[in-house]
C-alpha positions, 0 to 999 in steps of 0.5 A: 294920523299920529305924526312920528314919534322919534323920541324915547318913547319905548324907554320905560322906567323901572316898573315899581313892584305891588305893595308888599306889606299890603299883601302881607296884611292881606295875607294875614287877614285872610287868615282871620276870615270865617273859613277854614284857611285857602278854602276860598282857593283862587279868590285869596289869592286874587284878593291879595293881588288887588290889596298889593297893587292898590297898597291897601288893606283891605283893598277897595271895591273897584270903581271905575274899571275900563276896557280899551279895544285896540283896532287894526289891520294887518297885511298878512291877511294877503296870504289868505291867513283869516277866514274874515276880510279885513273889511270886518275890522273896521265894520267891527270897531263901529259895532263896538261904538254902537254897543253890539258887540260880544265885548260891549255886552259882557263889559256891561255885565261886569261893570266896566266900560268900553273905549275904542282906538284905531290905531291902524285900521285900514281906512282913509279917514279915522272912523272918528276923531276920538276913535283915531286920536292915536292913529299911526298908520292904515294897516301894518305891513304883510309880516311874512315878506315886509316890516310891519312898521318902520322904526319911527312907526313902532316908536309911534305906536308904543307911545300910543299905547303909553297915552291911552294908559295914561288918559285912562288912569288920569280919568279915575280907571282903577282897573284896565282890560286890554283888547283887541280887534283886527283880521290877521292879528293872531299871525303877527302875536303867533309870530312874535310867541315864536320868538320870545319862546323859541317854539316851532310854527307848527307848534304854535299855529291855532286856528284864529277866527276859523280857517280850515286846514288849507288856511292854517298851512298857509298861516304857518308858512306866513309865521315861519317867514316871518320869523325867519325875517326876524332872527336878527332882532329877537332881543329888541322888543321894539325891532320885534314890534317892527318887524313881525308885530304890527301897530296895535300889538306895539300900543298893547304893548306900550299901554300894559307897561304904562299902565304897571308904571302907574300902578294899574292893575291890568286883566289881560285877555287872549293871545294878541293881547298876552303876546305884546304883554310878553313884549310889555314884559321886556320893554318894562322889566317887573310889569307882569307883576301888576297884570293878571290872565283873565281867561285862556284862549285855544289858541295854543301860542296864548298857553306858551306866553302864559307860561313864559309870563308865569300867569294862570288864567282866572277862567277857562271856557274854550273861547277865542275871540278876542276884543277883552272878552275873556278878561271881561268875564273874568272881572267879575270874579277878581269883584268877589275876591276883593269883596270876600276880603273887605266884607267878610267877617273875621272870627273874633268879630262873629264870635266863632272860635278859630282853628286849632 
C-alpha cells in the first residue's frame, strides 16, 4: 500500500482557464461553416470547448483518450446499504482487467482505452502490482458511524488521484474519462452531494445498484448519520473526504483537479464520479471549467452536483452503472463536435453564398 502521505498533497495551484481566444476563433469559425448558425446545436458548442482547452483552432482529433476506473470498498456496506456484496468489487475489477466488463466494451467503441486502480479494495494483497501501485488502504471506514479515512489517508488518496493524472498525461492522453467501481460507493457521493448542497437525505437518496425499499431507508439513515457526522467539516473539501467520503472519491477527486492543472480535458461519468468533481471543484477553484458531463445518472444527487457544478449532460438514456460508462458513450460525440469544426467546409471554400 501507498505509505502516507503528510505533505501538501491536496493544495493544488491556481487552475489556468481554456483558451480564450482559441474559442473566440472557434466560435468565429463555426460561423463560417456550411450551415445555418447554431444548427449543429450542442455539437458547437462541444467543439468550441475541445478548441479551448486544446488552445487550437481548429482543435485536433483526439488521439489518445483513456479511462481510468477507480476501485474500492466502502464500510457502509454493513448497514445493508447495497444490493451487491462488497466481494463484487474486487471480482469487478478483474473483470475490467480481463475486458468483460460494460465499461471495457463501450471504451473500445469509443476509441479509448481502459486503466484500473485499487485504491482501496478490500483485499490483503493488491489485485496486481500495476492494479494497486496506489493502494491506500482495504476499504474505507462505515461512514455512518466512523471516518472514512484518517487525515493522513485522505491527504494520501487525493495525491493518488494527482499521479495517476499525472501518468496518464505524461503518457500522451489527451482526453480523460474518470470512473468508478465499488459497492457502497453511491452512499458516501450521496453523503457528500448532501453537503456540498444542503439537500435532505430524503431528497437526495437514489436507488444505486437496485436496493428495494427496506435497502433504501436504510441508506438514507446511513446518509443522514453520516452527514450529521460531518456538519463540522462542510467547508474543507478534504475534512469531507475524511469524514463522509472515502479512498477512491479522494483520487477522483485529486485526479479531476490534476488533470484541469494540465490542461486535460476530462468527461466525467455518474454520481460518484460528479460527486468528488464537486470536491475537485473546492480543492481547484476554476477546474470545472476543463471537465465536460458525459451523461445523466437517475440517480437524483448526480442532477443536484450538475446543477451545483453548471454542466449539462451530453446524453441522457436512463443509465446508472457506473465504471465511465455514460462518459464513454458520450465520447463519441464530443469525436463529432471537433470533426464538424476541423472537417467541414466554410462557405467561401465550397462557393456557397452565405446567410444574409
Amino acid at each position: 500500500m501507498t505509505e502516507p502521505d503528510t505533505e501538501s498533497g491536496a493544495a493544488f495551484a491556481p487552475v489556468t482557464a481554456p483558451d480564450a481566444d482559441a474559442a473566440a476563433a472557434a466560435r468565429a469559425r463555426q460561423a463560417q461553416l456550411t450551415k445555418p448558425p447554431g444548427s449543429l446545436g450542442r455539437l458547437e458548442e462541444l467543439s468550441i470547448w475541445a478548441a479551448s482547452c486544446q488552445g487550437a483552432c481548429p482543435p485536433r482529433m483526439l488521439t489518445r483518450p483513456r479511462v481510468v476506473v477507480f476501485a474500492a470498498d466502502h464500510g457502509v456496506t454493513a448497514a445493508g446499504v447495497s444490493a451487491f456484496p462488497s466481494a463484487v468489487t474486487g471480482q469487478m475489477v478483474t473483470n475490467f482487467e480481463a475486458g468483460g466488463a460494460a465499461i471495457n466494451v463501450l471504451a473500445e467503441v469509443a476509441g479509448a482505452t481502459v486503466r484500473v486502480a485499487d485504491i482501496a479494495v478490500d483485499c490483503a494483497e493488491p489485485l496486481s502490482a500495476a492494479i494497486g501501485a496506489h493502494k491506500v488502504r482495504r476499504g474505507s471506514g462505515n461512514i455512518a458511524v466512523e471516518d472514512a479515512l484518517t487525515e493522513a489517508e485522505a491527504v494520501t488518496a487525493v495525491t493518488a488521484g494527482r499521479r495517476i493524472a499525472d501518468e496518464e498525461v505524461d503518457a500522451g492522453a489527451d482526453l480523460l474519462i474518470a470512473g468508478d467501481m465499488g459497492i457502497g460507493n453511491t452512499t458516501a457521493a450521496t453523503t457528500l452531494v448532501a453537503a456540498l448542497t444542503g439537500a435532505e437525505p430524503v431528497v437526495v437518496v437514489g436507488r444505486g445498484t437496485g436496493i428495494d425499499d427496506f435497502g433504501w431507508m436504510r441508506k438514507a439513515a446511513a446518509v443522514r448519520d453520516a452527514l450529521y457526522r460531518a456538519r463540522a467539516v462542510t467547508g474543507d473539501p478534504v475534512g469531507l473526504l475524511r469524514v463522509c467520503g472515502g479512498a477512491d472519491l479522494a483520487a477522483l477527486a485529486g485526479f479531476c483537479a490534476q488533470a484541469a492543472q494540465r490542461r486535460t480535458p476530462v468527461l466525467l461519468d455518474g454520481l460518484v464520479v460528479t460527486a468528488a468533481a464537486l470536491v475537485a471543484e473546492q480543492l481547484a477553484p476554476g477546474a470545472r471549467a476543463w471537465w465536460q458531463a458525459g451523461h445523466r445518472s437517475t440517480e437524483p444527487a448526480h442532477s443536484l452536483a450538475l446543477a451545483q457544478l453548471g454542466l449539462e449532460p451530453i446524453v441522457d438514456l436512463g443509465m446508472r452503472l457506473g465504471e465511465g460508462t455514460g462518459a464513454a458513450l458520450a465520447l463519441p460525440i464530443v469525436r463529432a463536435a471537433i470533426a464538424t469544426l476541423a472537417s467541414m467546409a466554410t462557405f467561401d471554400e465550397a462557393g456557397i453564398s452565405a446567410q444574409t
